[in-house]
C-alpha positions in Angstrom: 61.7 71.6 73.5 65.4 70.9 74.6 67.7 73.9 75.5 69.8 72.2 72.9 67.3 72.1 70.3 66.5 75.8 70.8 70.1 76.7 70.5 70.4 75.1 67.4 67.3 76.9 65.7 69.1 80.1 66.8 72.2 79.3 65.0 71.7 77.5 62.3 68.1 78.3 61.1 67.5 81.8 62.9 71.3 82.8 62.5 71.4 84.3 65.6 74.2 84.6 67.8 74.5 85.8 71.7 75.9 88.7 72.6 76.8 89.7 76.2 74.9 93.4 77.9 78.6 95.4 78.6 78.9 98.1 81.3 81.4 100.5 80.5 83.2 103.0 82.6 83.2 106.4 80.3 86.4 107.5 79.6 86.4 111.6 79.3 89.3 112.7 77.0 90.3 115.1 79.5 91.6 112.5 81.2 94.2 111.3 78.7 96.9 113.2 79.5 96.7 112.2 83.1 96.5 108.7 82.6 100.2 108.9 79.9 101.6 111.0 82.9 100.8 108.4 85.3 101.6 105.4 82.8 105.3 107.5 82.2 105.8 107.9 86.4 104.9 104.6 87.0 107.2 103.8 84.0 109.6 105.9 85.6 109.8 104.4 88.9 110.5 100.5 87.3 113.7 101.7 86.0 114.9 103.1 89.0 113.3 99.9 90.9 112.0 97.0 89.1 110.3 95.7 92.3 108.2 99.1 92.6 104.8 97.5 91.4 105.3 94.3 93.2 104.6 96.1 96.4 101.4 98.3 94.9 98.4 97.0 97.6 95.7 97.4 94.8 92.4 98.2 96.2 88.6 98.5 95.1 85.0 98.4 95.9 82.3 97.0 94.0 78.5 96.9 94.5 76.7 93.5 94.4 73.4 94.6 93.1 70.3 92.3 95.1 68.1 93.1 93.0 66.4 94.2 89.3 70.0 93.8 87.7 70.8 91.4 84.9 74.1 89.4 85.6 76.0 90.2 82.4 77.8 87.1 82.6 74.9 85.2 82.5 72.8 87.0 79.9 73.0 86.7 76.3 71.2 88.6 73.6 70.1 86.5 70.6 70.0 88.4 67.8 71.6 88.3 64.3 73.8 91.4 64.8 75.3 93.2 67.8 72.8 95.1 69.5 75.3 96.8 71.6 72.4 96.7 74.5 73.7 98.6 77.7 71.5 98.7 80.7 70.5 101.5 82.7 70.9 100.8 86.1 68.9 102.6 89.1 70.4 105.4 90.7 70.0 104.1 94.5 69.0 100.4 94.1 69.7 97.9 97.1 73.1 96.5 97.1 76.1 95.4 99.1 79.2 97.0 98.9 82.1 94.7 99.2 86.1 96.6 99.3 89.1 94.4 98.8 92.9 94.8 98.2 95.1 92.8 97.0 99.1 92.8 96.8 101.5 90.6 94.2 102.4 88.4 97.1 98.6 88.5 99.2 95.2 89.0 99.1 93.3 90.8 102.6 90.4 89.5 103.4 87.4 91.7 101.9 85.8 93.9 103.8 81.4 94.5 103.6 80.5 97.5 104.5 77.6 96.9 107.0 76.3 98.7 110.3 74.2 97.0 112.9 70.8 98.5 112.7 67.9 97.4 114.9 67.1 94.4 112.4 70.4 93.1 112.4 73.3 93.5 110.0 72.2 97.0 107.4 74.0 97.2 104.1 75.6 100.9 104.4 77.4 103.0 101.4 81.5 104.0 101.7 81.8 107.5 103.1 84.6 109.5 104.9 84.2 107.8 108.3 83.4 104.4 108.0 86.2 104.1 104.7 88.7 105.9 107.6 87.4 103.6 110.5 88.3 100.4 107.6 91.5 101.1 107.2 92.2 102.3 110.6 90.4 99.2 112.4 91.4 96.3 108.9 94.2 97.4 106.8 96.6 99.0 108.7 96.9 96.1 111.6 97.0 93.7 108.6 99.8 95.3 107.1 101.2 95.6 110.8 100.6 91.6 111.4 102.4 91.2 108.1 105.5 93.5 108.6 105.0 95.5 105.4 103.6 98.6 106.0 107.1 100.3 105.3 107.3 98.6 102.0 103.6 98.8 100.7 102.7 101.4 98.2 98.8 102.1 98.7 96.7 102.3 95.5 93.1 103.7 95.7 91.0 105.8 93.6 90.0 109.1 93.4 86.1 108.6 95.2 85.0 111.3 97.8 85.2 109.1 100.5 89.1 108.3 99.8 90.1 111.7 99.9 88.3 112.2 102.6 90.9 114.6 105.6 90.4 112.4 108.3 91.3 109.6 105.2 94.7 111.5 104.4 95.6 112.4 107.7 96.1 108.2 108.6 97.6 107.4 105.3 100.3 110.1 105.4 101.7 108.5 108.7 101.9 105.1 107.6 102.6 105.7 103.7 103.7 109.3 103.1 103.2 111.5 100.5 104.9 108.9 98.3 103.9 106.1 98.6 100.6 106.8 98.2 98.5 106.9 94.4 95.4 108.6 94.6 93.7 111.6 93.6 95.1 114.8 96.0 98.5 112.8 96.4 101.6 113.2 94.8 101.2 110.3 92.6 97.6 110.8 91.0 95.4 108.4 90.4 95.1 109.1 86.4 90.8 108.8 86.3 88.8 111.5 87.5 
């Protein structure tokens, strides 16, 4: 039977429709008043300097799943209403952690986060050291090459390794206190 065919018993005869599997981040109401107090500072800072988010080096890392994950954008649920299907995902399954960061005006290259083992090239998880050792060995130089260090405003989250001392002790130099968001700094990052 055609892909086509099937599509259209789904519609028309079955009166199904797909829906897409959706991972959420939980948003805990204690966190509300520290995302309006970040929302009003950052709201703050754009009248006094309407450039102020232009120079925000946004940064993140996500985990590429390899394996026993469904692709939500390639899944769909036929069904005649909403299931609102979430999927669990394991704990500790294998995966490659990718970090990136990313200005108004340029994009760094990402960054894998990978030791040599005796096999080769081992996936390995963000911690203290290795997210120091990134930004010590990638960003910073990058920012250096690029001659904005003194204007960037460094965004991160609030995760362990980030906060990390040996983390905040090489941000302070090149960033200070205040141009810096992140959880422990000044300018909180507004999710726990």
């Amino acid at each position: 039977m055609l892909v086509s065919t099937v599509r259209k018993i789904l519609l028309n005869i079955l009166q199904c429709y797909p829906f897409k599997i959706t991972h959420i981040q939980e948003l805990v109401l204690a966190d509300l008043p520290k995302q309006e107090a970040s929302a009003l500072q950052f709201l703050t800072r754009m009248e006094v300097d309407n450039a102020w988010p232009w120079n925000i080096l946004w940064t993140d890392e996500i985990h590429f799943h390899l394996q026993s994950s469904v692709n939500i954008q390639n899944c769909r649920i036929w069904t005649r209403e909403n299931p609102f299907q979430m999927q669990p995902l394991p704990l500790h399954s294998q995966k490659v952690t990718v970090w990136c960061r990313f200005t108004a005006a340029f994009i760094v290259s990402p960054f894998f986060f990978e030791e040599i083992g005796p096999s080769g090239h081992v996936t390995c998880t963000a911690n203290g050291t290795r997210y120091e050792s990134l930004l010590r060995n990638q960003l910073i130089p990058a920012l250096q090459q690029r001659g904005c260090v003194d204007s960037t405003i460094f965004m991160q989250d609030g995760a362990p390794p980030h906060i990390a001392t040996p983390v905040k002790q090489l941000l302070n130099p090149h960033f200070g206190n205040y141009r810096i968001i992140s959880r422990h700094f000044p300018t909180a990052w507004p999710i726990t």
